[in-house]
C-alpha positions as CSV (number, residue, x, y, z in Angstrom):
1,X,-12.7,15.5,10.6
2,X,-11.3,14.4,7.3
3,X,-9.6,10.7,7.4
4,X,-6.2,11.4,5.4
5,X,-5.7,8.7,2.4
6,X,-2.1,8.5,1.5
7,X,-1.8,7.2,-1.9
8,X,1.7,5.8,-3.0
9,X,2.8,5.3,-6.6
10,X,5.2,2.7,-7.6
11,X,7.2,5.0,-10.3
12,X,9.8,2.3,-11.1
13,X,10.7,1.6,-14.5
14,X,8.7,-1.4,-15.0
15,X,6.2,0.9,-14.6
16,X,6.5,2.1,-18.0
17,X,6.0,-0.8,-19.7
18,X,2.8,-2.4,-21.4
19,X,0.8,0.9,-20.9
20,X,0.7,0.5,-17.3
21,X,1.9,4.5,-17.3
22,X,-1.3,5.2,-19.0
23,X,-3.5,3.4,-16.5
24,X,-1.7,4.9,-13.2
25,X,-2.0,8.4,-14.3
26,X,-5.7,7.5,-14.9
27,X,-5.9,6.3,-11.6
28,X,-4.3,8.8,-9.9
29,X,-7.0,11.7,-12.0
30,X,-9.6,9.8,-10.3
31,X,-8.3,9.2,-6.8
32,X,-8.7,12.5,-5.8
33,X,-12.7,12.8,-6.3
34,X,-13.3,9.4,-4.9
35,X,-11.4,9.6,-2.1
36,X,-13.6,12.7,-1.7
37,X,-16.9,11.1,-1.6
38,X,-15.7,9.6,1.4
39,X,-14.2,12.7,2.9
40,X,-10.9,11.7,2.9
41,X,-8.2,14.2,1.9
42,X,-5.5,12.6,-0.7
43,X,-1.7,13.0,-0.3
44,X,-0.1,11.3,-3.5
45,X,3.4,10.8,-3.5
46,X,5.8,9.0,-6.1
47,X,7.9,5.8,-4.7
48,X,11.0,5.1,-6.5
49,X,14.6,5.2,-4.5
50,X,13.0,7.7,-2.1
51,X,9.5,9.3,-1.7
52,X,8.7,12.0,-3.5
53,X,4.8,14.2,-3.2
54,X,3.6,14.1,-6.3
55,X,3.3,17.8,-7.4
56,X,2.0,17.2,-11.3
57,X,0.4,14.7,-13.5
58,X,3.4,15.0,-15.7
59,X,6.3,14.3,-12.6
60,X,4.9,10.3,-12.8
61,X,7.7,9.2,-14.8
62,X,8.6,5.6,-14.8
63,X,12.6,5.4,-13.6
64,X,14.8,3.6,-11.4
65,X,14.1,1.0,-8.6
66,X,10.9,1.7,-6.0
67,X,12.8,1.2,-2.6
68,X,11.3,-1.3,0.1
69,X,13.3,0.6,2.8
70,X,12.3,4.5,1.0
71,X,8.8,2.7,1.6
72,X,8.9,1.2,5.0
73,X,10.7,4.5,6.0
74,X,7.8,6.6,4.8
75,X,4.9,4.2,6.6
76,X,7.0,4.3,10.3
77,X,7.5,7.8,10.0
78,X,3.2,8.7,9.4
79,X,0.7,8.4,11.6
80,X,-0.5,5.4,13.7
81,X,-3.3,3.4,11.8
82,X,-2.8,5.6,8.8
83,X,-4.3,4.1,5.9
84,X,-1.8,3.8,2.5
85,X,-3.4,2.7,-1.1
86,X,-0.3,1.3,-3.0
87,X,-0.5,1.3,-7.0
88,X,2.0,-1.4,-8.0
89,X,2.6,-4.0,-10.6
90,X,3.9,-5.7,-8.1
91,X,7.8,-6.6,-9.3
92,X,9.7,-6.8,-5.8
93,X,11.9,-9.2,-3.8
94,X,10.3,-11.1,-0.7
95,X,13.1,-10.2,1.1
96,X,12.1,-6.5,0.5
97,X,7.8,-7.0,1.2
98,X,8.8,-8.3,4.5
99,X,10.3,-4.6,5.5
100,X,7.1,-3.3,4.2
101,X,5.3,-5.7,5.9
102,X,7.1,-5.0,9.6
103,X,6.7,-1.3,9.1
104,X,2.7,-1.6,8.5
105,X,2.8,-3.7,11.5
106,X,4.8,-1.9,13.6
107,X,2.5,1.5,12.8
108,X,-0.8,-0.6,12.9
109,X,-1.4,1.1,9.3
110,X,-4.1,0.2,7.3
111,X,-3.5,-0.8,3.4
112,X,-5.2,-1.7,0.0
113,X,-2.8,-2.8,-2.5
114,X,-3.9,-1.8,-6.2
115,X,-2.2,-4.5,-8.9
116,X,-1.8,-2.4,-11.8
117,X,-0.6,-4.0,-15.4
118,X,-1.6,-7.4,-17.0
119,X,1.8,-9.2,-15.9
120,X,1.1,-7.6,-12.3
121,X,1.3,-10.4,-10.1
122,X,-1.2,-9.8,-7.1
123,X,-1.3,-13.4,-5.2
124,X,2.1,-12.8,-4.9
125,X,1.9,-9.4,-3.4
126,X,-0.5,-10.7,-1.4
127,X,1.4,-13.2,0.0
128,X,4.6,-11.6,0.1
129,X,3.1,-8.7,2.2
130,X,0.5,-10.9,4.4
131,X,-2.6,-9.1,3.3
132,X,-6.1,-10.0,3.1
133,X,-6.8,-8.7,-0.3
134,X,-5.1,-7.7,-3.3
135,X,-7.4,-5.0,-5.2
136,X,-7.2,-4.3,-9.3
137,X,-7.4,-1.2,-10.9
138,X,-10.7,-1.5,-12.1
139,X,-11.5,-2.3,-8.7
140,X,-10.0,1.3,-6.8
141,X,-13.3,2.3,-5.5
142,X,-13.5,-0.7,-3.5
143,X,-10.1,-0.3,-2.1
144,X,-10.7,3.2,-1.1
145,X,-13.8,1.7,0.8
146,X,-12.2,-1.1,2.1
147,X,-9.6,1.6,3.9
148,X,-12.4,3.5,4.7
149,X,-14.4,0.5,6.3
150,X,-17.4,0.4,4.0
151,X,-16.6,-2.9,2.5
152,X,-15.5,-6.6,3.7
153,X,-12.7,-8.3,2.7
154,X,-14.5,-11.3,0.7
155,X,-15.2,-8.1,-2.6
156,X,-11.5,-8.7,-2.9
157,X,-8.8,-10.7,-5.2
């Protein structure tokens, strides 16, 4: 049985700065045929004020705020221990990680933050969301495997 990887996409506005658009829709191309060499089965889906599945390439347009409670929503309403790969530069309150952070708890969800964008700022999001590891996009495979359990945490940021 397939392990379902549920990749979330920080479509924000400051996404669309500094050609960070350009790298998440690369990202995103790929995701689908890695996460298939380790027969997981992807579900993307677009967080902005709300979550949205990602139906086409072209719907990942850069607007609005991404939502800490639209997020934390979505991760206590999956499945227990489901594992989430986050794309985000990274640009949100503490005050807003630590809802995220409660909800992964509370679910015992798994998660491998991707920073995307060269002002992303991934000690921070490490910090702010008490994770091991903060992953870069060059670095998605590993985070795919690190979900999947193939890798330790010391390959990390």
């Amino acid at each position: 049985m397939s392990e379902r990887l549920n990749v979330v996409v920080d479509a924000s506005g400051s996404m669309g700065a500094d050609g960070k658009l350009d790298v998440m829709r690369a990202l995103v191309v790929r995701l689908k045929s890695i996460a298939q060499h380790f027969d997981m089965e992807t579900s993307i889906f677009l967080w902005r004020e709300d979550m949205q599945e990602l139906g086409r390439l072209k719907d990942l347009v850069p607007q609005g705020r991404a939502e800490a409670a639209a997020l934390s929503s979505f991760i206590r309403e999956g499945d227990e221990g489901a594992c989430y790969l986050l794309l985000s530069d990274g640009f949100w309150e503490a005050e807003e990680a630590t809802k995220v952070k409660k909800a992964i708890h509370q679910k015992g969800a798994r998660l491998s933050l991707v920073a995307v964008g060269a002002e992303a700022r991934p000690m921070e999001m490490k910090c702010s969301l008490g994770l091991d590891m903060v992953w870069r996009g060059e670095d998605i495979v590993s985070a795919i495997q690190f979900l999947h359990g193939d890798i330790s945490r010391e390959a990390a940021l």
